[in-house]
Predicted model as a PDB file, atoms N, CA, C, CB and O in Angstrom, pLDDT in the B-factor column:
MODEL        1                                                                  
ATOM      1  N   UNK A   1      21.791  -8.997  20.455  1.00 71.00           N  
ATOM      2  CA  UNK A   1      22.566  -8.053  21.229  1.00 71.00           C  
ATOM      3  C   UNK A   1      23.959  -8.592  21.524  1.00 71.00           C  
ATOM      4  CB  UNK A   1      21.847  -7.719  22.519  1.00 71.00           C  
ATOM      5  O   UNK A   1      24.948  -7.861  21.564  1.00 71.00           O  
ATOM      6  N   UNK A   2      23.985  -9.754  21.706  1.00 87.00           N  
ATOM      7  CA  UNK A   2      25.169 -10.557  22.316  1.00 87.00           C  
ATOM      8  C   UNK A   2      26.306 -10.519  20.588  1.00 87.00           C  
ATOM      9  CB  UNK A   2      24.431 -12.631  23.039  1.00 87.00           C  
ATOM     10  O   UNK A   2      27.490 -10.842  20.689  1.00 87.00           O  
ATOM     11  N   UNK A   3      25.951 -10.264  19.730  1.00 90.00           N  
ATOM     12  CA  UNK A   3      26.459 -10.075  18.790  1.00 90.00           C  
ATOM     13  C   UNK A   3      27.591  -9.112  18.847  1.00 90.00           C  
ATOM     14  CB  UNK A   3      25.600  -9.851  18.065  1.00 90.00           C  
ATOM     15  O   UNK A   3      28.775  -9.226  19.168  1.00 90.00           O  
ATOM     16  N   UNK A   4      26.737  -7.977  18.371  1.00 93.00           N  
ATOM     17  CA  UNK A   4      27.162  -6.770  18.441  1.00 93.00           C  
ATOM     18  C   UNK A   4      28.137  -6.533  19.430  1.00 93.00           C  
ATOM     19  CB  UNK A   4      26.190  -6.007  18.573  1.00 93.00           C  
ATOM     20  O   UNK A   4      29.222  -6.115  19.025  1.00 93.00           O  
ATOM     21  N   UNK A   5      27.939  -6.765  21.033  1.00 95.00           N  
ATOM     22  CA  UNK A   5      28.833  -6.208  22.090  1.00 95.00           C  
ATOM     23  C   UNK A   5      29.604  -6.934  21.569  1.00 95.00           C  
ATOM     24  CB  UNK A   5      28.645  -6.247  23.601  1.00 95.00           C  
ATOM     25  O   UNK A   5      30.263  -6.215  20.819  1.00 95.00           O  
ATOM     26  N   UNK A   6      30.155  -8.558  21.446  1.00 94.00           N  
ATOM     27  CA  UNK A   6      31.161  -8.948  21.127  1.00 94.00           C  
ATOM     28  C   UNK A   6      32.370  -8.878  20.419  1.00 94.00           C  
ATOM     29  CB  UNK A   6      30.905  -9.397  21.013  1.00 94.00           C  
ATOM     30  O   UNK A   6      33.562  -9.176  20.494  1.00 94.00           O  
ATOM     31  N   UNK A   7      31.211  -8.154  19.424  1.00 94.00           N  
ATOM     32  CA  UNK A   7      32.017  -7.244  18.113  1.00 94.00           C  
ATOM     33  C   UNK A   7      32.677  -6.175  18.496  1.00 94.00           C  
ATOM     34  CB  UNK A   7      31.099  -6.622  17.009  1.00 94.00           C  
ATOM     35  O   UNK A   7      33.862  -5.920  18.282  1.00 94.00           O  
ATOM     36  N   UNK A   8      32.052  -5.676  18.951  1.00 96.00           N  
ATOM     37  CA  UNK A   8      32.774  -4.345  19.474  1.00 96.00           C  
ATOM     38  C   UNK A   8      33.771  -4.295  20.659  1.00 96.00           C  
ATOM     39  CB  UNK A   8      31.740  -3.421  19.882  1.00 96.00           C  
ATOM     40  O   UNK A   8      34.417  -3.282  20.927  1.00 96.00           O  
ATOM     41  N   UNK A   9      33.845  -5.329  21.273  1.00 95.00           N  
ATOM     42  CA  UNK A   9      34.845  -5.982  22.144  1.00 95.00           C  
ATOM     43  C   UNK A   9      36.261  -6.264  21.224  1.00 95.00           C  
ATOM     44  CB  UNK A   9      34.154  -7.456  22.761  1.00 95.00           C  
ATOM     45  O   UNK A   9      37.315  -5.642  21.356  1.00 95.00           O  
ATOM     46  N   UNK A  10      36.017  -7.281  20.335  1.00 95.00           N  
ATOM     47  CA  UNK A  10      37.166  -7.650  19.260  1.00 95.00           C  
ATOM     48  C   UNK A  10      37.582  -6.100  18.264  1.00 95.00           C  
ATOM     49  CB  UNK A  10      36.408  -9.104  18.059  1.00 95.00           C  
ATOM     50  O   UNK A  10      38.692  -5.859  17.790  1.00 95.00           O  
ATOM     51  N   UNK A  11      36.709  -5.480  18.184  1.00 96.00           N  
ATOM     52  CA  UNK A  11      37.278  -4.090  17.777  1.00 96.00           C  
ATOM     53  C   UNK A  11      38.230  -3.749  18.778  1.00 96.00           C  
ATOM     54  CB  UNK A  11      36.196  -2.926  17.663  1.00 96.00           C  
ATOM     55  O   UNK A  11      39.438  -3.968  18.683  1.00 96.00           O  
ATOM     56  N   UNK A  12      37.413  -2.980  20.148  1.00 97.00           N  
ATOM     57  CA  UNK A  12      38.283  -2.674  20.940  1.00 97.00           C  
ATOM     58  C   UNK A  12      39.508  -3.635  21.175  1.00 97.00           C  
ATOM     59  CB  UNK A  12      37.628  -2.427  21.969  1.00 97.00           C  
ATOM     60  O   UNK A  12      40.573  -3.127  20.824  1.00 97.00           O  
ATOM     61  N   UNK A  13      39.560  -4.342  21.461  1.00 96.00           N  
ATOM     62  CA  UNK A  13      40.650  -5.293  21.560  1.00 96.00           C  
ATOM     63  C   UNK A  13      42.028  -5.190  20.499  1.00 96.00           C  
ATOM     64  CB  UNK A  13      39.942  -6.642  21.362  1.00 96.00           C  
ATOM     65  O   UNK A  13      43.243  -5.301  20.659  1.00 96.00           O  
ATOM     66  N   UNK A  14      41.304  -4.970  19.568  1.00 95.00           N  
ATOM     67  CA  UNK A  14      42.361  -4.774  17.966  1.00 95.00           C  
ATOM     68  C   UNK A  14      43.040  -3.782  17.935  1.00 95.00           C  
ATOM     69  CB  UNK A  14      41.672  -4.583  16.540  1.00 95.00           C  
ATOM     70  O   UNK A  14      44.244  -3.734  17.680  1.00 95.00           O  
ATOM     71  N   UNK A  15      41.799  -2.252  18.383  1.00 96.00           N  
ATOM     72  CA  UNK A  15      42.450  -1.252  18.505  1.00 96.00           C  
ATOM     73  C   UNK A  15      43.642  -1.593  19.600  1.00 96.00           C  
ATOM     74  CB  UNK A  15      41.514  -0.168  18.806  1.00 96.00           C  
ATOM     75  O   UNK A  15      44.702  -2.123  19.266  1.00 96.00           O  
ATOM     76  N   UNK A  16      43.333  -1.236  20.877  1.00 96.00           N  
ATOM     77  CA  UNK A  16      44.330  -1.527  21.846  1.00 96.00           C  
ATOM     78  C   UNK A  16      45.838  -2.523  21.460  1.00 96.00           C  
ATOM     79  CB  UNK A  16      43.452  -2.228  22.928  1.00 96.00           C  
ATOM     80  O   UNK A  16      46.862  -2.246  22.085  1.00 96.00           O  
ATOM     81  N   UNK A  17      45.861  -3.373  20.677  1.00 94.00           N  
ATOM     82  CA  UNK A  17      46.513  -4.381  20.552  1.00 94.00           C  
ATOM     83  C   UNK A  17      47.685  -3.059  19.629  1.00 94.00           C  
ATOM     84  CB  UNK A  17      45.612  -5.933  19.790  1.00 94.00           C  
ATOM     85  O   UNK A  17      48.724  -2.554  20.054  1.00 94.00           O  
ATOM     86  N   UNK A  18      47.061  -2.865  18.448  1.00 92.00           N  
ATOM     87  CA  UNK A  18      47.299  -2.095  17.525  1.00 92.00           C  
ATOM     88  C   UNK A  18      48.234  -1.029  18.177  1.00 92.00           C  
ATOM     89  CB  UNK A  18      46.064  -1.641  16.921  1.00 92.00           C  
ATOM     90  O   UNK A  18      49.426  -1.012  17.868  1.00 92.00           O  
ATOM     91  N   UNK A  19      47.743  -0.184  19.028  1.00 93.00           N  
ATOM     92  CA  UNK A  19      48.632   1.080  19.887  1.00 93.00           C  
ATOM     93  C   UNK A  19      49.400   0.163  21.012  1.00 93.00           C  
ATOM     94  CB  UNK A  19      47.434   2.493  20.807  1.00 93.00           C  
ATOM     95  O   UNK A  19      50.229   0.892  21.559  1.00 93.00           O  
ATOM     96  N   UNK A  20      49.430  -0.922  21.464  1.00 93.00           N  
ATOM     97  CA  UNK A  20      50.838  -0.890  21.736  1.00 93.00           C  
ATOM     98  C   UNK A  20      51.360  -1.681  20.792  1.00 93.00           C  
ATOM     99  CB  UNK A  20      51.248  -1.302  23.059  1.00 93.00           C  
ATOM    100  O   UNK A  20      52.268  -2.226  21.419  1.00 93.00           O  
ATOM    101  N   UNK A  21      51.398  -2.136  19.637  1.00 90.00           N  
ATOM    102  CA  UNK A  21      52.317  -2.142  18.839  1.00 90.00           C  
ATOM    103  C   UNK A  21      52.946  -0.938  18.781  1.00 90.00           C  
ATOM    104  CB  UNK A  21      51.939  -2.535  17.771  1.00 90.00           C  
ATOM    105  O   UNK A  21      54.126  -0.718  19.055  1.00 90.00           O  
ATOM    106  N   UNK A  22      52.149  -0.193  18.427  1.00 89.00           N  
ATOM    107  CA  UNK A  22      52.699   1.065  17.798  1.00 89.00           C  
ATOM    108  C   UNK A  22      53.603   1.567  18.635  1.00 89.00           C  
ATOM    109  CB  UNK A  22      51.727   2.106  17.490  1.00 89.00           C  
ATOM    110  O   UNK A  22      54.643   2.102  18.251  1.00 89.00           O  
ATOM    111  N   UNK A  23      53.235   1.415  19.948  1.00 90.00           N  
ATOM    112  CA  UNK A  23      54.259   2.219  21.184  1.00 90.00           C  
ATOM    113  C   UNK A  23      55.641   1.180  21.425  1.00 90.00           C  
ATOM    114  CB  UNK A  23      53.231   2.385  23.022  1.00 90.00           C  
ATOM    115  O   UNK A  23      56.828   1.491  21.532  1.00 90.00           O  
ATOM    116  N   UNK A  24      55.102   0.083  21.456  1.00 89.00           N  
ATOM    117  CA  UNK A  24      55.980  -0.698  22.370  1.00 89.00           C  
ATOM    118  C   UNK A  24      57.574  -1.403  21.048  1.00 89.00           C  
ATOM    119  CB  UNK A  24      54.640  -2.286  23.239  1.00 89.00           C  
ATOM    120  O   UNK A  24      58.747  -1.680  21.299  1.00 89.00           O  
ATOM    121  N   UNK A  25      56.887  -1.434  19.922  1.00 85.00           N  
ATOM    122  CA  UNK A  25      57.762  -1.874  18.791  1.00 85.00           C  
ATOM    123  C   UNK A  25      57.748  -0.978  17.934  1.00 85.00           C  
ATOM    124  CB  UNK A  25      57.456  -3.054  18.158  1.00 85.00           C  
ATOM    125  O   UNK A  25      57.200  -1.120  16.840  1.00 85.00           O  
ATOM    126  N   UNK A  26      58.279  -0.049  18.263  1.00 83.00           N  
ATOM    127  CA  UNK A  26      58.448   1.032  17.006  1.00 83.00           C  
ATOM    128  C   UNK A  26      60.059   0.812  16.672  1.00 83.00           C  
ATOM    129  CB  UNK A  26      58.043   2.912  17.509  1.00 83.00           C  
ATOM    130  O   UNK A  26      60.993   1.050  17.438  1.00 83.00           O  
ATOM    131  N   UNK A  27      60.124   0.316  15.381  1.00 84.00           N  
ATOM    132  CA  UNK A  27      61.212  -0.127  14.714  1.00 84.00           C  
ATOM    133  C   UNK A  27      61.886   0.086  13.203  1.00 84.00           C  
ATOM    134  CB  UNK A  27      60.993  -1.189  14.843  1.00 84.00           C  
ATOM    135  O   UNK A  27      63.017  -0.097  12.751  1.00 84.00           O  
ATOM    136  N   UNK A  28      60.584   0.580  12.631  1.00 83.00           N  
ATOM    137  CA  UNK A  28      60.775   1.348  11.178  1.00 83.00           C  
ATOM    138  C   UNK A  28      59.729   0.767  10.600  1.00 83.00           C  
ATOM    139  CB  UNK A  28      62.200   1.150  10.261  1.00 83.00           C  
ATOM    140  O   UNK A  28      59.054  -0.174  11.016  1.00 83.00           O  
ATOM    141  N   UNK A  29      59.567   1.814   8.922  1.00 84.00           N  
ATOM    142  CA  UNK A  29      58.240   1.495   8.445  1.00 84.00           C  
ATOM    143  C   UNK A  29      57.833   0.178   8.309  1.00 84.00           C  
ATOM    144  CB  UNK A  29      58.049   2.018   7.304  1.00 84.00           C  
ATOM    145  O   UNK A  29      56.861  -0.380   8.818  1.00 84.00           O  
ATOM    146  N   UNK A  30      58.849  -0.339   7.423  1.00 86.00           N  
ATOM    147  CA  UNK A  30      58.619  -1.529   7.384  1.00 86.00           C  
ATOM    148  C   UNK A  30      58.430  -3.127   8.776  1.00 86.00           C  
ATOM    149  CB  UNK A  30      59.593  -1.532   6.526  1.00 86.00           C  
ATOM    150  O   UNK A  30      57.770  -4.164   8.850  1.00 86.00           O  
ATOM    151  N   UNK A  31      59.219  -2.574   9.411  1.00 87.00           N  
ATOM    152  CA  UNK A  31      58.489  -3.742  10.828  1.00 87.00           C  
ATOM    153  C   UNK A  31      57.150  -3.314  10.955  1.00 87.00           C  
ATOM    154  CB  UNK A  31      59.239  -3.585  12.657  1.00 87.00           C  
ATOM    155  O   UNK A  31      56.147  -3.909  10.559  1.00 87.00           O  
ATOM    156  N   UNK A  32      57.229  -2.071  11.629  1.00 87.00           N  
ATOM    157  CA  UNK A  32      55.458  -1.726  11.569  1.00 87.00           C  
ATOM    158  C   UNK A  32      54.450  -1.653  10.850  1.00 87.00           C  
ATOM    159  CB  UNK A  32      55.139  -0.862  11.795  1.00 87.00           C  
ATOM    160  O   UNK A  32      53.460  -0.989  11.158  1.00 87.00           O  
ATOM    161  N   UNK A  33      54.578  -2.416   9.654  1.00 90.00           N  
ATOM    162  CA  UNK A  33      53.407  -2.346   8.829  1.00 90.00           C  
ATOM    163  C   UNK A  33      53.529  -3.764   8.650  1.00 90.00           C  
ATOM    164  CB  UNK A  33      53.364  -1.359   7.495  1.00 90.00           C  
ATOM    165  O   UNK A  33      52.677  -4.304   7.945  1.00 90.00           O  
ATOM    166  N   UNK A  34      54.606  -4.599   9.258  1.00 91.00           N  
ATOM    167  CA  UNK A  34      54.190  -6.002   9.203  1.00 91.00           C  
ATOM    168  C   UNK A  34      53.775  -6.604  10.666  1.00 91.00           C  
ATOM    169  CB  UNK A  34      55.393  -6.842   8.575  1.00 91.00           C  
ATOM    170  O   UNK A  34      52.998  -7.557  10.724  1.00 91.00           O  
ATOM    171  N   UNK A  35      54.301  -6.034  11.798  1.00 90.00           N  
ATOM    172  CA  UNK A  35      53.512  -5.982  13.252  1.00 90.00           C  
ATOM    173  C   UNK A  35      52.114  -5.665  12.787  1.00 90.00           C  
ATOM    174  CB  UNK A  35      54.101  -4.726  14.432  1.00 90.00           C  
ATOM    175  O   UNK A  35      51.450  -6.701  12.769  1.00 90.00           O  
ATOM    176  N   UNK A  36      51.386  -4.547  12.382  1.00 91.00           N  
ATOM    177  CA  UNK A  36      49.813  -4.126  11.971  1.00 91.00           C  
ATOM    178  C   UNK A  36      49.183  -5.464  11.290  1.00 91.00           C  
ATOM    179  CB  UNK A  36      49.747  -2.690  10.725  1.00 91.00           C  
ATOM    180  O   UNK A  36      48.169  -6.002  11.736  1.00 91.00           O  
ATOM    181  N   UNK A  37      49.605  -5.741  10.626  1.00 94.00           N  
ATOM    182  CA  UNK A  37      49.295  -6.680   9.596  1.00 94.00           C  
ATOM    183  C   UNK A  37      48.871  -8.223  10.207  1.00 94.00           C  
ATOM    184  CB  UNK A  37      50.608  -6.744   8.632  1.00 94.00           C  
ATOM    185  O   UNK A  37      47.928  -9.013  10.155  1.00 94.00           O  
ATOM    186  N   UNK A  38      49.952  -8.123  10.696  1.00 94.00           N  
ATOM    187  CA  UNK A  38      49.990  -9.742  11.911  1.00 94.00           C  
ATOM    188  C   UNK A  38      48.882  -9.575  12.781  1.00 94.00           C  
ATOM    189  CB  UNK A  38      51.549  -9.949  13.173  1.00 94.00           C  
ATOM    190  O   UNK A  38      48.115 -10.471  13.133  1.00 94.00           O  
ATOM    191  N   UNK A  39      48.835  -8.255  13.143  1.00 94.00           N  
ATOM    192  CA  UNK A  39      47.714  -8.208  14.538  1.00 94.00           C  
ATOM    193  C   UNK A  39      46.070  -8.250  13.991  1.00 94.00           C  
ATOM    194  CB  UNK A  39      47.946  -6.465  15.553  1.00 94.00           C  
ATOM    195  O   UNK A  39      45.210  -8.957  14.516  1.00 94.00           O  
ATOM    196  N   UNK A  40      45.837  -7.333  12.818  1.00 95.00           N  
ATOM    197  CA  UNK A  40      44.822  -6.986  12.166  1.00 95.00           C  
ATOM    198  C   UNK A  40      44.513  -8.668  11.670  1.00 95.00           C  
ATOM    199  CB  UNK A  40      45.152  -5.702  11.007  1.00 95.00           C  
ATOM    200  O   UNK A  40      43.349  -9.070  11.678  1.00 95.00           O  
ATOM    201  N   UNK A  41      45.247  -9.265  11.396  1.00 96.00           N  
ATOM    202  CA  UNK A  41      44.888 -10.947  10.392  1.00 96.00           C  
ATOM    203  C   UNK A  41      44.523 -11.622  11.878  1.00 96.00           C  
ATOM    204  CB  UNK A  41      46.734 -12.061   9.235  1.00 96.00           C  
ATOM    205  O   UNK A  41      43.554 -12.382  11.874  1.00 96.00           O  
ATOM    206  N   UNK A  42      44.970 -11.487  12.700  1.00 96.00           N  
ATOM    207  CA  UNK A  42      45.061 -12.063  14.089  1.00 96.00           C  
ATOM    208  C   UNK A  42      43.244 -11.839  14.293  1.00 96.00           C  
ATOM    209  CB  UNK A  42      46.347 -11.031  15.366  1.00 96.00           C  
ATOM    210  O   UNK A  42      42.417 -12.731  14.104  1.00 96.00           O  
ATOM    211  N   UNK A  43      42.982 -10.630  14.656  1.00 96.00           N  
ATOM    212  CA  UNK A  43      41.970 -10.193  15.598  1.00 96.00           C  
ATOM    213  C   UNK A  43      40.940 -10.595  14.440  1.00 96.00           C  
ATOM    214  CB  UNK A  43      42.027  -8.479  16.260  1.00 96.00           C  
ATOM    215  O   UNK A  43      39.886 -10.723  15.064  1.00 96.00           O  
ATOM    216  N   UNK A  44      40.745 -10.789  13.473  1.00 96.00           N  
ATOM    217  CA  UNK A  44      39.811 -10.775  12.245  1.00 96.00           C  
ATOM    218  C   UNK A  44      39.488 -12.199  12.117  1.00 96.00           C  
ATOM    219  CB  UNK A  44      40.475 -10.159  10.839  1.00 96.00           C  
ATOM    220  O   UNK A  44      38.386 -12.645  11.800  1.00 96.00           O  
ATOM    221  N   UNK A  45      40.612 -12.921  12.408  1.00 97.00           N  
ATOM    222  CA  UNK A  45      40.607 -14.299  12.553  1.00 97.00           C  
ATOM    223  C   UNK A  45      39.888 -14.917  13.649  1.00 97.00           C  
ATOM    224  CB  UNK A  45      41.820 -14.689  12.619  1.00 97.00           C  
ATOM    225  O   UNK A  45      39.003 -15.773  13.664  1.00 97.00           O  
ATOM    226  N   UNK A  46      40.388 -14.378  14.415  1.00 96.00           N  
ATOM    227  CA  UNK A  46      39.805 -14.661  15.616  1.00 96.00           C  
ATOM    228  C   UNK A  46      38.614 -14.804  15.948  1.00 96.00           C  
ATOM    229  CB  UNK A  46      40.071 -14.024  16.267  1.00 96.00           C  
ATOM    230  O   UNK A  46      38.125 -15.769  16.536  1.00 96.00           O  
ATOM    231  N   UNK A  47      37.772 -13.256  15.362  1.00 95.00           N  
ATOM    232  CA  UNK A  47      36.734 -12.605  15.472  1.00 95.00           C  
ATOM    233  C   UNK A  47      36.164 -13.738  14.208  1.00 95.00           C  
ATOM    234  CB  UNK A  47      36.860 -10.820  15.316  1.00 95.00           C  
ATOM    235  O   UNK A  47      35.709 -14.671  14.871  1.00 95.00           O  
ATOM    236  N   UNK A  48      35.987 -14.071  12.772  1.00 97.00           N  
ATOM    237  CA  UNK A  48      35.636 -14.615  12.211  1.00 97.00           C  
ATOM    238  C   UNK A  48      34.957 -16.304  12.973  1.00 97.00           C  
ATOM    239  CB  UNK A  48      36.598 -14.390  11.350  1.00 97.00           C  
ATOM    240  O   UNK A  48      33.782 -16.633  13.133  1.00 97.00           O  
ATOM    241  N   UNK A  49      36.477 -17.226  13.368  1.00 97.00           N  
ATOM    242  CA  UNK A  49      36.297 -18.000  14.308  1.00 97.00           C  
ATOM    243  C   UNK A  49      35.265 -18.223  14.986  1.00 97.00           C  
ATOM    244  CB  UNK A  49      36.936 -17.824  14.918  1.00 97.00           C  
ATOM    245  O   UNK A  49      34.627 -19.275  14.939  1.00 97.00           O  
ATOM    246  N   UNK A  50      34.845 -16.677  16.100  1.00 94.00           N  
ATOM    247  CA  UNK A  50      33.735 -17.129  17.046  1.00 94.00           C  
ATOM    248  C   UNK A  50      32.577 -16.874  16.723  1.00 94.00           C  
ATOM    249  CB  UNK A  50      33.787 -16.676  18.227  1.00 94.00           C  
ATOM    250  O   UNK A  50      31.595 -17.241  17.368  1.00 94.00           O  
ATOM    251  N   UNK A  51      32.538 -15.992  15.334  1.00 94.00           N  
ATOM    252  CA  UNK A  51      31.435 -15.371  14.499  1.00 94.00           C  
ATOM    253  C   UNK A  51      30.968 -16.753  14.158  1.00 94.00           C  
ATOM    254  CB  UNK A  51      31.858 -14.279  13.151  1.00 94.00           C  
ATOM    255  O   UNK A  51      30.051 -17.114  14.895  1.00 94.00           O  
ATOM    256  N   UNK A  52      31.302 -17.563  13.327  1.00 93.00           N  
ATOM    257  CA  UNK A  52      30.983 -18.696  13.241  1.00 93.00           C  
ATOM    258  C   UNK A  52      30.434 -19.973  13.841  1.00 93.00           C  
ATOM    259  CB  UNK A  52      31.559 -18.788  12.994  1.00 93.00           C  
ATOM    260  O   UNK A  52      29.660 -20.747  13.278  1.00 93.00           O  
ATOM    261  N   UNK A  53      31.086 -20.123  15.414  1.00 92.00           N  
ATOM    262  CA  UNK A  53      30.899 -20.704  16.171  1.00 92.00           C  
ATOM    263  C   UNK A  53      29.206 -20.021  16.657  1.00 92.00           C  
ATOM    264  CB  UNK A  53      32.175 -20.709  16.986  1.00 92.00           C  
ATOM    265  O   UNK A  53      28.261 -20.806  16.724  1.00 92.00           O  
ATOM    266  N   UNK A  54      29.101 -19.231  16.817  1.00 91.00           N  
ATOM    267  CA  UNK A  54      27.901 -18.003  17.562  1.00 91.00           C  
ATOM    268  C   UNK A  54      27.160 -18.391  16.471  1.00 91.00           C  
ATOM    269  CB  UNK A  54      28.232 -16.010  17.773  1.00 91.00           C  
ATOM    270  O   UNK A  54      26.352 -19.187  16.949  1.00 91.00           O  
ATOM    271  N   UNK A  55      26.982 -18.317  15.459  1.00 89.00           N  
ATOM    272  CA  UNK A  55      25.761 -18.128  14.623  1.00 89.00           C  
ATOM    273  C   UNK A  55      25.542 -19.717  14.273  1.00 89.00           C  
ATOM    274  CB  UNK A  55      25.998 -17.020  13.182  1.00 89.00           C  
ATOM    275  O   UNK A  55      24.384 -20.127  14.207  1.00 89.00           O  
ATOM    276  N   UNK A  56      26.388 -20.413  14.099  1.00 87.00           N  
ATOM    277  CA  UNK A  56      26.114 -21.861  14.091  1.00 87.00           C  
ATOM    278  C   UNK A  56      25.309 -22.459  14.783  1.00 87.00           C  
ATOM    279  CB  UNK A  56      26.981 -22.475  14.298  1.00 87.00           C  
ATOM    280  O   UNK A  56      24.559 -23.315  14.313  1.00 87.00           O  
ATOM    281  N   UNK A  57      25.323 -22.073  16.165  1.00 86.00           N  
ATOM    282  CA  UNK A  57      24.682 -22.801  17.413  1.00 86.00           C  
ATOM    283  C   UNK A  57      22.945 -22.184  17.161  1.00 86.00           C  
ATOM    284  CB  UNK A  57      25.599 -22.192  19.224  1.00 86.00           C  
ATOM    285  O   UNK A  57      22.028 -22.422  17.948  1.00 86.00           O  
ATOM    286  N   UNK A  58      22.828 -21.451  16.018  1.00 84.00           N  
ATOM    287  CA  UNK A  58      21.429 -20.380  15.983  1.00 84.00           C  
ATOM    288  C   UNK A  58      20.692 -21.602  15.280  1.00 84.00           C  
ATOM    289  CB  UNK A  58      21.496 -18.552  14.886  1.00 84.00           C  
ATOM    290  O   UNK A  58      19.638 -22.060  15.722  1.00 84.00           O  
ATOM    291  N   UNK A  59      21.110 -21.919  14.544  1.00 77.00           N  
ATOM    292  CA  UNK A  59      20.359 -22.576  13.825  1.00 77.00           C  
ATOM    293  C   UNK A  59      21.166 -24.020  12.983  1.00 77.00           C  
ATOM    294  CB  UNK A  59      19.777 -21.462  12.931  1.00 77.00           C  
ATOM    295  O   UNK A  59      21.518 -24.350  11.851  1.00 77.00           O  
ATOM    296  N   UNK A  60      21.163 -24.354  13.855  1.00 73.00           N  
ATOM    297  CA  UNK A  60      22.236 -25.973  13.915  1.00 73.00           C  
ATOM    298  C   UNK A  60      21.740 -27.057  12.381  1.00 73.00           C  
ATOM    299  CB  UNK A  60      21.628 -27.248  15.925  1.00 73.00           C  
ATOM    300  O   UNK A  60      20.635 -27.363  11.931  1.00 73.00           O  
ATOM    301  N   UNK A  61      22.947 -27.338  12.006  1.00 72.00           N  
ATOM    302  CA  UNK A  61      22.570 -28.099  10.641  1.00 72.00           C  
ATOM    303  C   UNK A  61      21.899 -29.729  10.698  1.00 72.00           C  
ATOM    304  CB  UNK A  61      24.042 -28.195   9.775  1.00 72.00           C  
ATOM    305  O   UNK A  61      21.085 -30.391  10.054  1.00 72.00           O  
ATOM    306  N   UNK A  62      22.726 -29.890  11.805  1.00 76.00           N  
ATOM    307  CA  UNK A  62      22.154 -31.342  12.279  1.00 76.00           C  
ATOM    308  C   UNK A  62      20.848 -31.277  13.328  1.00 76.00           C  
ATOM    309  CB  UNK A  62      23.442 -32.191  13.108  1.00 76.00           C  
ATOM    310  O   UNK A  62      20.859 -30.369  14.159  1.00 76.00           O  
ATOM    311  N   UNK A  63      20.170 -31.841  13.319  1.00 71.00           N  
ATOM    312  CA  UNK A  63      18.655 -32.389  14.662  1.00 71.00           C  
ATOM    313  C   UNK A  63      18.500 -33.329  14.637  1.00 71.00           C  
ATOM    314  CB  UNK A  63      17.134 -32.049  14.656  1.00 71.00           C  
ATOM    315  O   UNK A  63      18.106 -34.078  13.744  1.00 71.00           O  
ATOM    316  N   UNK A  64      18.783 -33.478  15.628  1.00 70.00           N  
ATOM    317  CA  UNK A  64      18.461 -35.119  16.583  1.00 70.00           C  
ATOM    318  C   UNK A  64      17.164 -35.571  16.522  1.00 70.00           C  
ATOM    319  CB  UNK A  64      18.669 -35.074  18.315  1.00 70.00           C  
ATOM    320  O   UNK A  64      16.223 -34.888  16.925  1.00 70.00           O  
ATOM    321  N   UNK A  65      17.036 -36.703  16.034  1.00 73.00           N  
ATOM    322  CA  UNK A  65      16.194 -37.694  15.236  1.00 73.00           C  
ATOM    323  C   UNK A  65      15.740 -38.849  16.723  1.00 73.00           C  
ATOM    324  CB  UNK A  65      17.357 -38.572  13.674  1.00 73.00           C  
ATOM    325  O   UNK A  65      16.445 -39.781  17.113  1.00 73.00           O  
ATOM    326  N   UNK A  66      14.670 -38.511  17.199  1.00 72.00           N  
ATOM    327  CA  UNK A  66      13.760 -39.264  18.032  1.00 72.00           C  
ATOM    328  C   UNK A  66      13.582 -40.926  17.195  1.00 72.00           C  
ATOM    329  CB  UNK A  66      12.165 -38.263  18.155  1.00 72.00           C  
ATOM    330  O   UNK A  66      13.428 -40.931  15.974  1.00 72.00           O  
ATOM    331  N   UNK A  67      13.613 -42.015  17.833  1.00 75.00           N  
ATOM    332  CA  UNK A  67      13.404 -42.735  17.142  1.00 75.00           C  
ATOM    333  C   UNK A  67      11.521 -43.177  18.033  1.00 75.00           C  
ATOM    334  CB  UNK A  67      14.855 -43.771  17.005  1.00 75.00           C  
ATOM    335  O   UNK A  67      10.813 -42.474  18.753  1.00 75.00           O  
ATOM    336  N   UNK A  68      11.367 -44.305  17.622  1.00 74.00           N  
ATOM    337  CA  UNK A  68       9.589 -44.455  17.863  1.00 74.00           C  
ATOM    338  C   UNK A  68       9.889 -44.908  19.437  1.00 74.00           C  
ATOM    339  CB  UNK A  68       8.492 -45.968  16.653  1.00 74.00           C  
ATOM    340  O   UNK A  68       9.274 -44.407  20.379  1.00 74.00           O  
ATOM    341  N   UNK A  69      10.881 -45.888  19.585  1.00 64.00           N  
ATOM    342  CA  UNK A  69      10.698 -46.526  20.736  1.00 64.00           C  
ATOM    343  C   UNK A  69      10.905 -45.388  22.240  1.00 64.00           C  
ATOM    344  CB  UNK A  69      11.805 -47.802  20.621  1.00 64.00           C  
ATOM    345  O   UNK A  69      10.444 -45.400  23.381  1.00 64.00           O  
ATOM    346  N   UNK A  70      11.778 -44.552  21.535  1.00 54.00           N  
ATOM    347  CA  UNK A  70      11.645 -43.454  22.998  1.00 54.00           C  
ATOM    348  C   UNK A  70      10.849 -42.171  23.489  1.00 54.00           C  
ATOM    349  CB  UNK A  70      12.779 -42.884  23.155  1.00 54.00           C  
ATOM    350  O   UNK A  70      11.056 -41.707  24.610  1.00 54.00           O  
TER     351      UNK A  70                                                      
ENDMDL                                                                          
END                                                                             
C-alpha cells in the first residue's frame, strides 16, 4: 500500500509542479518545453531514487552472518 500512495503523491507533485510552470514561466514554446522537461526528468528521478531505496530495504542483498560464539 505504502507503494502506491507514494506514487501517487510524486504524480501529484509533478502534476502541480508542472502547472505552475506553466502559469508562473510562460515565456514561449520553446522555454516551456524545456521548463516541462527539467521538471518531468526531475520528479521521475526522484521518484525512481526512492523506488529503489523502498524496495531494496524488502528484501536486502546482504544478511548478517551470526558467528558461533554469539
Amino acid at each position: 500500500m505504502g507503494f502506491l500512495v507514494t506514487t501517487l503523491i510524486f504524480v501529484v507533485t509533478g502534476i502541480i509542479a508542472l502547472l505552475c510552470a506553466r502559469i508562473c514561466c510562460n515565456m514561449g514554446p520553446s522555454t516551456n518545453l524545456l521548463h516541462l522537461t527539467l521538471i518531468i526528468t526531475a520528479i521521475v528521478c526522484c521518484w525512481m531514487m526512492w523506488a529503489i531505496v523502498y524496495l531494496a530495504q524488502m528484501k536486502p542483498l546482504i544478511v548478517p552472518i551470526l558467528s558461533e560464539g554469539e
